[in-house]
N, C-alpha and C positions, 0 to 999 in steps of 0.2 A: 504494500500500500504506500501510494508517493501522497503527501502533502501538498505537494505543488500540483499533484495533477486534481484536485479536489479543487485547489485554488482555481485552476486552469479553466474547468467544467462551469463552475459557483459564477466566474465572470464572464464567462459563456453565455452561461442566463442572464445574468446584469445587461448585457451588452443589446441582450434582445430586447427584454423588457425596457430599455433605454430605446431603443430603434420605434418601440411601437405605440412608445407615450407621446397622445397627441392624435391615435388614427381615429381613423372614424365605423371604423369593421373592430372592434374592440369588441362588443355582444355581452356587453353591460347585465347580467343578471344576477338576479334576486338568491341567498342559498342560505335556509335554515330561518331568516328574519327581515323583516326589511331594512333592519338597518346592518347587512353583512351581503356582500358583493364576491363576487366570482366575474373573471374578463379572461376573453382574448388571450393577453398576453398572460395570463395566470397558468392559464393550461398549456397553451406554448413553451413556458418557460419550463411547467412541470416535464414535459415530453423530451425538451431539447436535453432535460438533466439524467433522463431514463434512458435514453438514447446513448448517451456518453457514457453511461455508468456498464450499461449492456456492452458497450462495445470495448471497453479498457477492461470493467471487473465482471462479464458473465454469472459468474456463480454469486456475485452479490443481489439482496433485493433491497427495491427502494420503497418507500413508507411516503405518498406526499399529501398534502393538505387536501387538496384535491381528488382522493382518495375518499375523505367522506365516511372516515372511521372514528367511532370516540376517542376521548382520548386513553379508556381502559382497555378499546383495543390493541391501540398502537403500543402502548407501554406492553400488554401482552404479548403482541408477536415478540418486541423486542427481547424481551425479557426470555421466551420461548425458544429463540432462535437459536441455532447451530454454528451460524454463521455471522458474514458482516450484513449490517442491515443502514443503510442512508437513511436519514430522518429529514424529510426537505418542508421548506416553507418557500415557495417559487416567488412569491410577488407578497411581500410581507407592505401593509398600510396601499392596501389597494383602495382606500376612500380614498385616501392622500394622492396617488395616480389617478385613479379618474375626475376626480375635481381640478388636477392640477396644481395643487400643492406642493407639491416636490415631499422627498423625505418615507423613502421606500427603499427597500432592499429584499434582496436574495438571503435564503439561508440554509445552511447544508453541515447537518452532524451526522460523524459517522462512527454506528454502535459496534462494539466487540463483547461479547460474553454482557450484555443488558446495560453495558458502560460506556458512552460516549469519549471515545477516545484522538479523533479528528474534529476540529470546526473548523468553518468559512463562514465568513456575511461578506456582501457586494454589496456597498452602496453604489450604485450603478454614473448616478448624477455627479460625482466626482471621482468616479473609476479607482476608489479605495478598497481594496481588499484585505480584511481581515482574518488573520489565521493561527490555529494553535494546534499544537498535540500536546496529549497530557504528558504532562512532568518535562517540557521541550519551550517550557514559554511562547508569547504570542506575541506578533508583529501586523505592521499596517504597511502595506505595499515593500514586504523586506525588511524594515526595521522595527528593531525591537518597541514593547509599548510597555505604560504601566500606569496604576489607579492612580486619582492624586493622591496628595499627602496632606490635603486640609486633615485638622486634628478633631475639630468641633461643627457637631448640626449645625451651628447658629455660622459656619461661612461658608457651608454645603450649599450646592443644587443639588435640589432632587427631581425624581421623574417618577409621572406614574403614567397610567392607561386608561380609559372608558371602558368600563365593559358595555359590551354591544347591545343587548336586549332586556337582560335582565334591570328593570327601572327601582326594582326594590333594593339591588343591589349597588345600585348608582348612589340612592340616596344613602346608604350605610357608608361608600368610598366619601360624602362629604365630609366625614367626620373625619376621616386620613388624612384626605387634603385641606380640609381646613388648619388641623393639626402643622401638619406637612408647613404649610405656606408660615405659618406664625414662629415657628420652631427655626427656618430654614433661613438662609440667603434668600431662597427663593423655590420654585417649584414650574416645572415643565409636563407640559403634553405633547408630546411627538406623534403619537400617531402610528407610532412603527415598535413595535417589541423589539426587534431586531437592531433597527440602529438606535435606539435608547441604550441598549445594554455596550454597542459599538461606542458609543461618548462615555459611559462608565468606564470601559475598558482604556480607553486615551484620555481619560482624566478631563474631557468636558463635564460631566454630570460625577457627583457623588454618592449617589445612590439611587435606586428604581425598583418600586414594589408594585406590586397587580393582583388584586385576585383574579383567577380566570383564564390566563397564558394556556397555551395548549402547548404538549410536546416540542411541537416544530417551531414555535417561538423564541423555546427557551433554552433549548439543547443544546446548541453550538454558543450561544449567545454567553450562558451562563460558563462552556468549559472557560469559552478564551478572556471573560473577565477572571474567572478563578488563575489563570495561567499567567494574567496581565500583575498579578498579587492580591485581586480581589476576593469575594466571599460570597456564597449564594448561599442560602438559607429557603425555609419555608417563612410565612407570615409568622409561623408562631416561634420560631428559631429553630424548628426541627429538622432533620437533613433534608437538602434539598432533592422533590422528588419529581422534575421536569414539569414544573405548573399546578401539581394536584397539592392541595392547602395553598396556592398562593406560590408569590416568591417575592424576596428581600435580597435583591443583587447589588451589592455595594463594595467600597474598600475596608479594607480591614478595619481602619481607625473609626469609622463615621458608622459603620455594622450595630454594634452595639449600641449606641445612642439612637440609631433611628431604627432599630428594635423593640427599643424600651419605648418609642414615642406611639409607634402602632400600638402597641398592645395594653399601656395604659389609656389609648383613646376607645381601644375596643375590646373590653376581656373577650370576645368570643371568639377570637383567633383560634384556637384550639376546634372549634365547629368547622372550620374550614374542610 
C-alpha cells in the first residue's frame, strides 16, 4: 500500500469535482431529507475513486457515502472485514458546492484489521492535499503539519457542524455553541466535516465537535489531526468511535478545557 498513491486517486477526485462546480447537468437531488443533497459530481467522484482503487488494489473494497448504508453498517463490514476496506466521502459540504460557497472536499481512509490506518482530504479549490499514516505523521502538499499550540479556550477557535434534519437536535447544539462562542476567541461553521478537521490539523481552528458525523467524515479527518499531535475523542471523552457518541477533534492543550465546556453545558453527553 503507497501513500502517495491514495494521495494521487483522493486528488483525482478533487480535481473532478473542481472541473464540475458550476455545470448545469449536476442533477441536484433530494436523499434521506430535504435538507441533505446528492449531485453529479458526488457520484462521479465516488466512481472515479472505485475505479482507481479497482485498478491499483483489486482485492480491496470500497465503503462510499453514496453507498447509502448506516452508519452501523459501515462500521460492521469494517470491523468484519479480512481485508483493506476504503472509507470515502466523495464531495464532502455539497450545500457548500451547489450554492457556490466554496469550502468542500474529498475524503479517503483507508481500514486494516477495523483501524484506519491511511488518510487523505483534497481540498480541491486550492489543490491542498492532506495526508497521514499512522504512527508516520501528516503533511499538506509534502510538508510536515501540526495543531497549534494556543494553551487556553479563551484564545481558541473553534468549529462545529449543523446537523441536517434533526431540529430537536439543532436546538440542544445551541447550548454548545452558545457555550462554545462565550468560552472561545471565537466559533466557526464551515460546512465541511472534512476541511474543518483539515484547519485543526494546520493549526487554523483549535478545536471541532458535532454530534452526528458519519464514518466517512470523520475517519481520515480525525487519523491525520491525531498524526498532526492532535486528539479525537467522543462528546463524552470516551474513545473515539468514527462519529457514533459524537466527536471532540482538537489539540492536545485546548482537549480538555473544551471537554469540560461541552459537558458541563450538557450532562447528557453520555446519551449520545
Amino acid at each position: 500500500m503507497c501513500l502517495e498513491r491514495i494521495g494521487e486517486i483522493t486528488r483525482a477526485a478533487g480535481r473532478l469535482v473542481r472541473e464540475m462546480e458550476g455545470s448545469r447537468s449536476l442533477d441536484i437531488r433530494e436523499k434521506g431529507s430535504s435538507y441533505d443533497y446528492v449531485t453529479a459530481a458526488d457520484t462521479s467522484s465516488q466512481q472515479l475513486i472505485v475505479s482507481r482503487v479497482r485498478e491499483y488494489y483489486p482485492a480491496d473494497q470500497v465503503i462510499g457515502e453514496e453507498d447509502n448504508l448506516t452508519d452501523a453498517e459501515v462500521m460492521g463490514q469494517i470491523r468484519r472485514a479480512a481485508g483493506r476496506i476504503w472509507l470515502v466521502d466523495p464531495l464532502d459540504g455539497t450545500v457548500n458546492y451547489i450554492r457556490g460557497l466554496g469550502g468542500y472536499a474529498v475524503s479517503v481512509a483507508v481500514f486494516e484489521k477495523g483501524e484506519v490506518v491511511y488518510g487523505a482530504i483534497c481540498l480541491p479549490e486550492t489543490d491542498e492535499l492532506l495526508l497521514a499514516e499512522r504512527g508516520h505523521g501528516a503533511t499538506l502538499n509534502g510538508r510536515p503539519i501540526h495543531v497549534t499550540e494556543h494553551a487556553a479556550l479563551k484564545d481558541a477557535i473553534g468549529a462545529t457542524h449543523v446537523p441536517v434534519s434533526d431540529m430537536a437536535l439543532r436546538q440542544r447544539c445551541l447550548r454548545w455553541n452558545e457555550a462554545a462562542i462565550m468560552a472561545s476567541q471565537n466559533l466557526r461553521i464551515l460546512g465541511s466535516s472534512a476541511r474543518t478537521q483539515a484547519k485543526v490539523a494546520t493549526g487554523g481552528l483549535d478545536y471541532y465537535y458535532e454530534y452526528g458525523p458519519h464514518p466517512w467524515d470523520v475517519a481520515a479527518g480525525a487519523l491525520i489531526v491525531r498524526e498532526a499531535g492532535g486528539i479525537a475523542t467522543r462528546l463524552d471523552g470516551g474513545a473515539f468511535d468514527y462519529g457514533l457518541g459524537g466527536v471532540l477533534i482538537a489539540s492536545r492543550a485546548i482537549h480538555p478545557e473544551a471537554l469540560r465546556l461541552l459537558n458541563e453545558t450538557d450532562g447528557h453527553l453520555t446519551m449520545f
